[in-house]
N, C-alpha and C positions, 0 to 999 in steps of 0.2 A: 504494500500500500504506500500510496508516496503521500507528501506531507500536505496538510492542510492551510487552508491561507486563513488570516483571521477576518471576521466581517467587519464592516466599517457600519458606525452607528446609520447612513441612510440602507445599507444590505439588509441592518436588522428589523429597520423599519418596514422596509419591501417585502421581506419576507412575513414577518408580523400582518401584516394589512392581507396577504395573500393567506393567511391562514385564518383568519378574521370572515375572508370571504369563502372558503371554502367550508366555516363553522357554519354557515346555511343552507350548505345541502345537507348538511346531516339528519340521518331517517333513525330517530331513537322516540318512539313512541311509548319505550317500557320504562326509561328511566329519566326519557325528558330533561336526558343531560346534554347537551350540544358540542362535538368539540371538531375543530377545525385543526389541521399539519398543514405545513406547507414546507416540501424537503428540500433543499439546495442539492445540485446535482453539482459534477468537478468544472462539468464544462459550462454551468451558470444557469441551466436548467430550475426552474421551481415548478418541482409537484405536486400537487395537492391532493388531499385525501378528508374525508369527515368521518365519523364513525356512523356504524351499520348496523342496526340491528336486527335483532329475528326473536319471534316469539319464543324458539327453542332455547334463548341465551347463548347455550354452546356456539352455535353458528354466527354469532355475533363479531365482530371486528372492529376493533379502535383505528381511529384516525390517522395515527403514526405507521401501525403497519399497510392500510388501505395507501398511502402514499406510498411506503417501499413497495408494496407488489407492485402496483402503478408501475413505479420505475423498472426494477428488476425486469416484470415481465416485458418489458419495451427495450431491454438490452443495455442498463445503466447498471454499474456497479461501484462505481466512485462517488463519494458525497461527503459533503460540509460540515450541513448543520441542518437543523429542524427546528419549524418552529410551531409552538402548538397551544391555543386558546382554548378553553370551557368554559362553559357554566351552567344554570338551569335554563333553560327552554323557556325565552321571552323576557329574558334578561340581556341587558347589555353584556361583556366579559367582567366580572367579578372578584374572581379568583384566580389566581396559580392554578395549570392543571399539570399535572406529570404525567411522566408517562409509567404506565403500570408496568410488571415485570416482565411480562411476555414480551412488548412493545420493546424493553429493553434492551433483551435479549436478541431480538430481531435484527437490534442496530447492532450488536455486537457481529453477529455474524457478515456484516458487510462495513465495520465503519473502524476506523481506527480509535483506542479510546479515548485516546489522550490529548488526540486530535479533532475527533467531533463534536462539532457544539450542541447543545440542546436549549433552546431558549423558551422560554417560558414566560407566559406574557397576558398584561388585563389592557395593554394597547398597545401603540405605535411606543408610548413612552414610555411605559412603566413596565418593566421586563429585568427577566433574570436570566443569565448565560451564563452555562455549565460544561463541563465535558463530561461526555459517557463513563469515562473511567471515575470519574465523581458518584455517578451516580450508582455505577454498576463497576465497585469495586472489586479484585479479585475476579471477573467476569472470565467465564468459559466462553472460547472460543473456539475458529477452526486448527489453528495451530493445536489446539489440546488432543486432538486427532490424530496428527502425524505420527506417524511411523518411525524412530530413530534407527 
């Protein structure tokens, strides 16, 4: 994986606003929590994703990962940073949302940890930027796989 560039506060913003917009397609009728991703790709790409639900739960999908398959499946495997809004359903953004651990996990397998941003955010202004290895300390990876 090669190295990450840092975002510049108008990146964070673009990204921010794109996930803002992408927090309104989201289809959550069960929990009426709304949350928007918006992924930076290497080569300046922004993905977006909202999360998905299903009356089953299981079949359910977060935001963060609806953006990586997005990319993955369309042949992207180098990324940035992520940026990702929630709250309740008919609310402005409110709170911090994180990303849960599967979501985590997800970025681990394509993202560097030290290098990937995750920013977290209740607007353009008021945000928080982390790396993955912050957040997902100790994180299994592909490398834990190899073969020596």
């Amino acid at each position: 994986m090669r190295e990450s560039k840092r975002l510049t506060a108008d990146g964070i913003h673009e990204l921010v606003k794109a996930a803002i917009e992408a927090r309104r397609k989201s289809y959550s009728p069960y929990s009426h929590y709304q949350v928007g991703a918006a992924l930076l790709t290497a080569d300046g790409q922004i993905i977006r994703g909202c999360n998905i639900e299903n009356a089953a739960y299981g079949p359910s999908n977060c935001a963060e990962r609806t953006a990586f398959f997005k990319a993955v499946s369309e042949g992207m495997r180098e990324f940035e940073a992520i940026a990702i809004v929630g709250s309740p359903e008919g609310e402005e953004v409110t709170q911090y949302a994180y990303p849960c651990g599967v979501c985590r996990q997800v970025m681990r397998e394509f993202c560097e940890p030290s290098q990937f941003q995750i920013i977290v955010a209740k607007s353009e202004e008021d945000y928080r930027v982390m790396t993955l290895a912050e957040l997902l300390p100790e994180g299994f990876g592909p490398e834990n796989l190899r073969w020596q």
